[in-house]
C-alpha positions as CSV (number, residue, x, y, z in Angstrom):
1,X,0.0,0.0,0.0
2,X,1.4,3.5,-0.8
3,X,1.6,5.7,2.1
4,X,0.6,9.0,1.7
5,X,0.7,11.5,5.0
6,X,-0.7,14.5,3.7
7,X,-3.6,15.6,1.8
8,X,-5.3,18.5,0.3
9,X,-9.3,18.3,-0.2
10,X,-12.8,20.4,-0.3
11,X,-15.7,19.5,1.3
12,X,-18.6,21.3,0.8
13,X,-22.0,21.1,2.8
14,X,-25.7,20.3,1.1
15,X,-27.9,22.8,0.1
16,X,-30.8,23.5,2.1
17,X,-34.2,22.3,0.4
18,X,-36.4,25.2,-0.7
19,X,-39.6,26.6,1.0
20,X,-42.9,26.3,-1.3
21,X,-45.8,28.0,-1.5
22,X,-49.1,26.0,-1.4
23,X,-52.4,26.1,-0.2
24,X,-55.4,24.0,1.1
25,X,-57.4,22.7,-1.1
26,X,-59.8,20.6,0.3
27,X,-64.3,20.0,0.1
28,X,-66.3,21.8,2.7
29,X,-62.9,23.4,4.1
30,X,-63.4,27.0,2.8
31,X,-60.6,29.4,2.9
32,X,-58.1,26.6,4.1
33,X,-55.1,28.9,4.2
34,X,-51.1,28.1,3.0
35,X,-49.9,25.1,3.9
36,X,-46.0,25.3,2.5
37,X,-43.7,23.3,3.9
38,X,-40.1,24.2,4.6
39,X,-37.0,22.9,2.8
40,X,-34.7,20.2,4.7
41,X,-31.2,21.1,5.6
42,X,-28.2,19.8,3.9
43,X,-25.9,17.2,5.2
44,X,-22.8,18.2,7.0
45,X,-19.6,16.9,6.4
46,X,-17.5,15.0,8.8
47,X,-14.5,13.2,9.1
48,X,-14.2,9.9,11.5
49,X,-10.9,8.4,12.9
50,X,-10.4,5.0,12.1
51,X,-8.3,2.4,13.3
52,X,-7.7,0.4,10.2
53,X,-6.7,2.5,8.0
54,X,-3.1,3.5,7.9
55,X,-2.3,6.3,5.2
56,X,-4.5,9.1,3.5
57,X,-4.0,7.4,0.2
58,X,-8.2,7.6,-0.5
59,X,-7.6,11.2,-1.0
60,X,-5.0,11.3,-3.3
61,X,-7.3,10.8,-6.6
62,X,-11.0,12.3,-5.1
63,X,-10.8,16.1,-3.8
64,X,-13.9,17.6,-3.7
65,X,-16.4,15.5,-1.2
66,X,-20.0,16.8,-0.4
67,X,-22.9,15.8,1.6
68,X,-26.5,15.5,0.1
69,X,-28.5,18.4,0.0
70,X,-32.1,18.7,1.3
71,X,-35.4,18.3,-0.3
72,X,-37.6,20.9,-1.1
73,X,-41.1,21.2,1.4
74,X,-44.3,20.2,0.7
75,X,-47.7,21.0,0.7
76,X,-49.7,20.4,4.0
77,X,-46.9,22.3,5.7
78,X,-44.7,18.9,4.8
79,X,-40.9,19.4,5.7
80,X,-38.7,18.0,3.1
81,X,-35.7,15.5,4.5
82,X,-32.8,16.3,5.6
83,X,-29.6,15.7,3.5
84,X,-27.6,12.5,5.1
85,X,-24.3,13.3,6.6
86,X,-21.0,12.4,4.7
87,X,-18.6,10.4,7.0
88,X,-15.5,10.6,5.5
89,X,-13.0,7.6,7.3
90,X,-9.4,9.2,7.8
91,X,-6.7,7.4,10.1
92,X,-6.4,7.9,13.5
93,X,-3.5,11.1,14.1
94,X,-5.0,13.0,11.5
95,X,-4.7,16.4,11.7
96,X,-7.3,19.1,10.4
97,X,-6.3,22.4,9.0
98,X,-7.8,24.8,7.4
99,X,-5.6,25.1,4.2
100,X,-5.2,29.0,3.6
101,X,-5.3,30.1,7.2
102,X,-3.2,27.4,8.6
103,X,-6.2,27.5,11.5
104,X,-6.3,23.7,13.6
105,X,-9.5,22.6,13.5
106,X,-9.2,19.6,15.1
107,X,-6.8,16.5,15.7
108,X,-8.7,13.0,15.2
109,X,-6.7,11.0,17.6
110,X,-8.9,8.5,19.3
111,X,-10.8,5.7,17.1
112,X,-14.3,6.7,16.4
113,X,-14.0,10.5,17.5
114,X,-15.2,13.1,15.1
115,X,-15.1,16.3,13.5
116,X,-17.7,18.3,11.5
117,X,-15.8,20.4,9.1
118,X,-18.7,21.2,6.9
119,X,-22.3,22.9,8.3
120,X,-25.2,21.8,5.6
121,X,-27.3,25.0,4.3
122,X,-30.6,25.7,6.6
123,X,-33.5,24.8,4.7
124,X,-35.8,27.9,3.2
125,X,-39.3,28.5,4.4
126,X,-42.5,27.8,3.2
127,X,-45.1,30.3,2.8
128,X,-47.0,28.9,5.9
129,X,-44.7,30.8,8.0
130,X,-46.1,34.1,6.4
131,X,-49.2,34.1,7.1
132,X,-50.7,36.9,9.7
133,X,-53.8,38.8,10.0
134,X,-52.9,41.7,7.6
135,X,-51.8,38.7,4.9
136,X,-54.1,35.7,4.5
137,X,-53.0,34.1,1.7
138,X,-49.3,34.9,1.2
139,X,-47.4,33.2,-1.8
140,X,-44.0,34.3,-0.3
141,X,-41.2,31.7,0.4
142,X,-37.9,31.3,0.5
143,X,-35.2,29.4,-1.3
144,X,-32.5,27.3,0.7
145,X,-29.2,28.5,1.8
146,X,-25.7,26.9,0.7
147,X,-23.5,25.0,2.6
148,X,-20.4,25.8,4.0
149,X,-17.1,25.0,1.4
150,X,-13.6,24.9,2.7
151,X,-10.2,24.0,1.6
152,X,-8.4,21.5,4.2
153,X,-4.6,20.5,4.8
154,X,-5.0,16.7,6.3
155,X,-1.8,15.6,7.6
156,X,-1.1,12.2,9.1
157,X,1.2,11.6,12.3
158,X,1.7,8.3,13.1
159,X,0.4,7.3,16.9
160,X,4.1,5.6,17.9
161,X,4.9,5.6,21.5
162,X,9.1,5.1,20.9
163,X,10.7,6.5,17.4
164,X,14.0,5.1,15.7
165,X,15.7,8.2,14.4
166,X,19.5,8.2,13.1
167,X,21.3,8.7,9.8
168,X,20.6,6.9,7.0
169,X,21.9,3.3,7.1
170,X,22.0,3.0,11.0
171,X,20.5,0.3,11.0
172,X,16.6,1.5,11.7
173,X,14.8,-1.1,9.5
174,X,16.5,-3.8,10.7
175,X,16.4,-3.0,14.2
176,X,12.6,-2.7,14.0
177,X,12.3,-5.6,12.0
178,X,14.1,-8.0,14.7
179,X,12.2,-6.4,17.6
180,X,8.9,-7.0,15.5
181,X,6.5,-8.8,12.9
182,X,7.5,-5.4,10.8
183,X,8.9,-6.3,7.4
184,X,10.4,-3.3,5.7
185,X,12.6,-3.1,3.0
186,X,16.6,-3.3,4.1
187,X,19.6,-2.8,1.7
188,X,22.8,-1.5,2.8
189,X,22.3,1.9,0.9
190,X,21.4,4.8,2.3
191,X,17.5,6.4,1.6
192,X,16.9,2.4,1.3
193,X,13.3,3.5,3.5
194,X,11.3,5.5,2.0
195,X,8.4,5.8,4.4
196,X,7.9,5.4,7.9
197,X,7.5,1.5,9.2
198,X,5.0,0.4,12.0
199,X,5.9,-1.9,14.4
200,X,4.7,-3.9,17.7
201,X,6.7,-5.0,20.2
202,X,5.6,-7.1,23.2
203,X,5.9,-5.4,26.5
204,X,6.6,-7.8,29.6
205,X,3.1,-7.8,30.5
206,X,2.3,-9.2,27.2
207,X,0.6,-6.1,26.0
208,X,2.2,-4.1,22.7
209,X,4.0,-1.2,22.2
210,X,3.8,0.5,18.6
211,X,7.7,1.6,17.6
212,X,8.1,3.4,14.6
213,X,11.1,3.7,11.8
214,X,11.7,7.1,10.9
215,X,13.5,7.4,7.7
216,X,15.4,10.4,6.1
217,X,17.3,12.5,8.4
218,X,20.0,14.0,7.0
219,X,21.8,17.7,7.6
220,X,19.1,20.3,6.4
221,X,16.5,17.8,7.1
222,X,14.2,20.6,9.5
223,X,14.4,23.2,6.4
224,X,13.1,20.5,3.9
225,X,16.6,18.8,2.8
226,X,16.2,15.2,1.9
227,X,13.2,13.1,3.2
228,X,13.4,14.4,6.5
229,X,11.2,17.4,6.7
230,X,8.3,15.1,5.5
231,X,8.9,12.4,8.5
232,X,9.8,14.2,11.1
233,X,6.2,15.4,12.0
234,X,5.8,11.4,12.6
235,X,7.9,11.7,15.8
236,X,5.8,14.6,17.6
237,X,3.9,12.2,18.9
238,X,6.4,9.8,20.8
239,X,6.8,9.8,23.9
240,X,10.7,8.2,23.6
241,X,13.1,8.2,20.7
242,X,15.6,5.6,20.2
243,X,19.0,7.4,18.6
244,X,21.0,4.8,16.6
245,X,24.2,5.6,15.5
246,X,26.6,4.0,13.3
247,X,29.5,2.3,15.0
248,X,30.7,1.3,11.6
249,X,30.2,5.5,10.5
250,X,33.6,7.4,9.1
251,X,32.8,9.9,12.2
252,X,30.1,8.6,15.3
253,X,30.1,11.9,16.7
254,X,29.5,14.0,13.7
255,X,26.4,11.7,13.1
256,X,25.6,12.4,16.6
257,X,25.6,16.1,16.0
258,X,23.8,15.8,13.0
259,X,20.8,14.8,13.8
260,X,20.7,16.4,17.6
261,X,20.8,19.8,15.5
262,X,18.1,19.1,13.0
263,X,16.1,17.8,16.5
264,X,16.4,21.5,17.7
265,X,16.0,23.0,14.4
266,X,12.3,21.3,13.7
267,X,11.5,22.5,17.7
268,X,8.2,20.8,18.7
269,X,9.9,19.9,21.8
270,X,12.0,17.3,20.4
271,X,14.9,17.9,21.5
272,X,14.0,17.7,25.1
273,X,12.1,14.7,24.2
274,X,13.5,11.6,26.0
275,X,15.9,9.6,23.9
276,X,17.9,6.1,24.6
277,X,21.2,6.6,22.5
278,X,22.6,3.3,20.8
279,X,25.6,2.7,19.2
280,X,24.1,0.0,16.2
281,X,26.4,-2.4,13.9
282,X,28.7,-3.0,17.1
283,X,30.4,-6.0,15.2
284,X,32.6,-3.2,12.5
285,X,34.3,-2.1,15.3
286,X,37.5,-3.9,17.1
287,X,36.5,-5.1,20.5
288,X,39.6,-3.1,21.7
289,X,38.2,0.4,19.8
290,X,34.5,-0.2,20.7
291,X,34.7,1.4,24.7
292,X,36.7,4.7,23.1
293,X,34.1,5.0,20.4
294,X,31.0,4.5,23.3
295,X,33.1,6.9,25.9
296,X,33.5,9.7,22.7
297,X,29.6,9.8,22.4
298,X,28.7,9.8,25.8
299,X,31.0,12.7,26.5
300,X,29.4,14.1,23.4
301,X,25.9,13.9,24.5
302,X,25.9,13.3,28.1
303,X,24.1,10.2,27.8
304,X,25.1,6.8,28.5
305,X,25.8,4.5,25.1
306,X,24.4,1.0,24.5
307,X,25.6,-1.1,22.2
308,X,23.9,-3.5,20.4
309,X,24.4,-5.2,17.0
310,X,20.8,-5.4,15.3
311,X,21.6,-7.9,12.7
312,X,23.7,-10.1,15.0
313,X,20.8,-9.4,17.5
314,X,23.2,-8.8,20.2
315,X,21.8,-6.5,23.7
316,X,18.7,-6.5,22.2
317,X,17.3,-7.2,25.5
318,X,19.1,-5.0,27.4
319,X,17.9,-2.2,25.0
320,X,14.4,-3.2,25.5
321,X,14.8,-3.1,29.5
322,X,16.1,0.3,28.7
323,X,13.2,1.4,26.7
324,X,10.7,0.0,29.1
325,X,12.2,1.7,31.9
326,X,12.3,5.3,30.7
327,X,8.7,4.6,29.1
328,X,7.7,3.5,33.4
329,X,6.7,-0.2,31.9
C-alpha cells in the first residue's frame, strides 16, 4: 500500500431544500389557508478516525467531497428530508487544518472521534410561516441556503509511542524488524526507507507497544533537505526516541551532532524529548576500539551509550529493558 501523509481536499455542505408556497385545497374546508412546507437542511460533512486504515491514500485521486443536499417542502406544511451526513473515514492522528489560514481545526486522535468540518445549508421556508392577519394568503417563500465549502490540509502523524531516528543506514529497518513482525525493506544503501514502518513489540506484561522507523534524516533535514522534513512530524507524537548511531560511521560523533541539531532546528519539543542513545552495527568495530568510540559519544551527548548489534541481535534485551524503563513499563 502506498503511504501518503498528507492531503489537500474540499468539502462542501448540502444545500438546504427550498420553501414552497401551497395552499389547502380541500371539500367543505373553505378558505383553508397556506400550507407550505419548509425545505430540509443539507448534510454536513465530517471526518471519522479509524483504526484500520493507515495512510490518506483515499484522497489522493478524489478532492472535492460533499454531503447530500435537502429536499424541497411540501404542501400540507410537509418538511422536506434532511440531506444524510458524509462520514468521511481518515486514520487515526490526522490532523485538520484549514488550508489558507493554517487555522487547527481539530486532531482525530482517538478511534471513532469526530469532526464536523462542513455545516449543511438551513432549509428555506414555506409560505405557511407568512401568514398573519394583515396577509391571509401569502405566496411568499424562501429558497434554501448553501452550505459551507472549505479547503483542508490533512496531515497524518503516526500514533508511535518510541521513534527510531538516526542517519541513513544505521540500522533503523533492521532493528525494527528484529524487535517486530514489521517487514520493511533493508539494503545497505542509504535512503533504502522510503516511508515510515509500524511496528509492535511485546511489552513484559504481554501487552504491545507500537515503535516506529523514521527514515530520512540528514543535515538540512528541519528546512526540507532530503526526506526528513516530510517524516519528522511522525515523531511529535512519541513519547521516547531511540537514537541509533553508526559504530561502523567514518565519524560517530558527527552523526551524533547531526541529527541532535536538526532535533532542535524542527522544535516541537524534540529535542527535550526523551531519547535512549545506541551505538548499532557494534560487530565493524575492534572489540579493543569499541569502549573509546562509546566513551566519545557519551561525553558528546551526556548520555550513556548502549551497544547493540541489530543484525547479529546482540543486547537487544538490554535495550528493551532500557526502553521499558524510561517509558515507566
Amino acid at each position: 500500500m502506498q503511504f501518503i501523509d498528507q492531503a489537500r481536499i474540499t468539502v462542501r455542505g448540502g444545500r438546504g431544500g427550498d420553501g414552497i408556497a401551497a395552499f389547502r385545497r380541500e371539500k367543505y374546508v373553505p378558505a383553508g389557508g397556506p400550507s407550505g412546507g419548509d425545505g430540509g437542511n443539507g448534510g454536513p460533512v465530517v471526518l471519522e478516525a479509524d483504526s484500520n486504515l493507515q495512510t490518506l491514500l483515499d484522497f489522493k485521486y478524489k478532492r472535492l467531497f460533499a454531503a447530500d443536499d435537502g429536499r424541497r417542502g411540501g404542501p400540507n406544511k410537509c418538511t422536506g428530508a434532511s440531506g444524510r451526513d458524509l462520514v468521511i473515514k481518515v486514520p487515526c492522528g490526522t490532523e485538520v487544518r484549514h488550508l489558507s489560514t493554517g487555522i487547527l481545526l481539530g486532531d482525530l486522535i482517538e478511534p471513532g472521534s469526530r469532526l464536523t468540518v462542513a455545516f449543511g445549508g438551513r432549509g428555506g421556508l414555506g409560505n405557511a410561516h407568512y401568514l398573519s392577519n394583515r396577509n391571509r394568503a401569502p405566496e411568499k417563500f424562501t429558497e434554501g441556503r448553501d452550505g459551507e465549502e472549505w479547503p483542508l490540509q490533512l496531515e497524518l502523524k503516526l500514533l508511535a509511542e518510541v521513534g527510531i531516528i538516526g542517519l541513513p543506514n544505521a540500522g533503523k529497518s533492521t532493528l525494527i524488524a528484529v524487535l517486530s513482525a514489521a517487514r520493511p525493506k533493508i539494503a545497505d544503501y542509504p535512503f533504502t526507507t522510503l516511508v515510515p514502518n509500524l511496528g509492535v513489540v511485546r511489552r513484559p506484561s504481554g501487552d504491545g507497544t507500537v515503535f516506529a522507523d523514521i527514515p530520512g534524516l540528514i543535515a538540512g533535514a528541519a528546512q526540507g533537505a532530503g526526506l526528513g522534513h516530510d517524516f519528522l512530524r511522525h515523531i511529535e507524537r512519541t513519547r521516547l526516541l531511540i537514537h541509533l548511531v553508526d559504530a561502523g560511521a567514518d565519524d560517530p560523533v558527527g552523526d551524533l551532532r547531526v541529527v541532535e541539531k536538526e532535533l532542535e532546528a524542527y522544535g516541537h519539543g524534540l529535542v527535550d524529548r526523551p531519547r535512549v542513545l545506541v551505538l548499532n552495527k557494534q560487530e565493524l568495530v575492534q572489540d579493543e576500539d569499541l569502549p573509546a568510540v562509546k566513551a566519545e559519544l557519551e561525553a558528546e551527548s551526556g548520555r550513556s551509550v548502549l551497544c547493540i548489534s541489530a543484525a547479529m541481535g546482540a543486547n537487544l534485551d538490554l535495550l528493551l529493558e532500557n526502553v521499558w524503563r524510561e517509558l515507566g513499563i
